[in-house]
KEKE-3310 file (N, C-alpha, C; in steps of 0.2 Angstrom, whole numbers, plus 5000, padded with zeros to 4 digits):
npx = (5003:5003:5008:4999:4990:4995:4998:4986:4984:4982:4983:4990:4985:4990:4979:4979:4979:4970:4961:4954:4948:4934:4929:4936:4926:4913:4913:4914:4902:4895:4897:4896:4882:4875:4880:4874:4860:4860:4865:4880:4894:4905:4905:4902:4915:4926:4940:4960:4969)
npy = (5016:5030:5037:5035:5044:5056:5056:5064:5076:5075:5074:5062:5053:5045:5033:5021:5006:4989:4986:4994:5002:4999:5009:5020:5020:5020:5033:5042:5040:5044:5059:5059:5057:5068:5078:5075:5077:5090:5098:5106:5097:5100:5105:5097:5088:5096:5102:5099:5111)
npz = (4937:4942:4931:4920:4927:4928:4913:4909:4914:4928:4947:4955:4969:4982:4989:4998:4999:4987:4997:5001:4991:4988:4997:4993:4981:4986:4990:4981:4974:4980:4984:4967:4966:4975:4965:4956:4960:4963:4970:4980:4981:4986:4998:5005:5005:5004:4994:4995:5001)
capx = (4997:5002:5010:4990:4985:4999:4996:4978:4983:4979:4989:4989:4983:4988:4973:4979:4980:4967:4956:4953:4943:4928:4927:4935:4922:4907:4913:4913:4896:4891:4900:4892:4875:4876:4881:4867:4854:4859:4870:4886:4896:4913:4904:4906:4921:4932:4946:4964:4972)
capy = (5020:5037:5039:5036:5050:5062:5060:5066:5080:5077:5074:5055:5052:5039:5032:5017:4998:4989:4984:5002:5003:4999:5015:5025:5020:5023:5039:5044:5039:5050:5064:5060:5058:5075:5084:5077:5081:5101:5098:5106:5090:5101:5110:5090:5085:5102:5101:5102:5118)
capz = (4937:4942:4924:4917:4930:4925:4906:4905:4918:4934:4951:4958:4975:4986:4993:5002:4993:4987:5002:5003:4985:4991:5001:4988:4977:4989:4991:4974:4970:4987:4978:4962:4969:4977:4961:4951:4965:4962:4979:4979:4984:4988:5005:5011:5001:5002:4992:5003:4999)
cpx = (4998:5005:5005:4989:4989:4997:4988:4980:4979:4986:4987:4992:4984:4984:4973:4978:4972:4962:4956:4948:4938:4925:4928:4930:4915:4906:4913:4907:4891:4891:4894:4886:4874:4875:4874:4861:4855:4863:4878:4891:4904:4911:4906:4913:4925:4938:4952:4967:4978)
cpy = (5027:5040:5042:5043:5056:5064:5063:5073:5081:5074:5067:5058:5046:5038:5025:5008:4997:4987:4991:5004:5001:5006:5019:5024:5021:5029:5045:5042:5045:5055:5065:5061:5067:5079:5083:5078:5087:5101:5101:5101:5095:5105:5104:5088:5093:5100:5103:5105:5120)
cpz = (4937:4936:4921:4920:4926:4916:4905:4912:4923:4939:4955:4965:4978:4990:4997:4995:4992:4991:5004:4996:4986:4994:4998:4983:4979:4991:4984:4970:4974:4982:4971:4962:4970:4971:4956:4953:4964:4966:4978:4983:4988:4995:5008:5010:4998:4998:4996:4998:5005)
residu = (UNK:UNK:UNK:UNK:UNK:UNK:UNK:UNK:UNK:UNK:UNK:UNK:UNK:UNK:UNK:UNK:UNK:UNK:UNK:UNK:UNK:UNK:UNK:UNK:UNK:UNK:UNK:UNK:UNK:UNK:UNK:UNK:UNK:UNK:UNK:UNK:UNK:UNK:UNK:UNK:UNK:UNK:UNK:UNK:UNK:UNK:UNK:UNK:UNK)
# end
């Protein structure tokens, strides 16, 4: 899978196994939510730097 990630340029994240998808997928609709409200989603979800 981190192959797929690498060819479309981006940087593969382990986020734990599948009984963990659920949460990464409720977090990512938050996010999404957020952006399409006008909400800058990245004041909750800082990027790590």
């Amino acid at each position: 899978m981190s192959t797929l990630v690498h060819d479309i340029g981006a940087r593969p994240v382990f986020a734990g196994d599948l009984s963990r998808a659920a949460l990464l997928e409720a977090t990512a609709a938050f996010a999404i939510g957020l952006w399409f409200a006008g909400q800058d989603a990245q004041a909750i979800l800082a990027p790590a730097g």
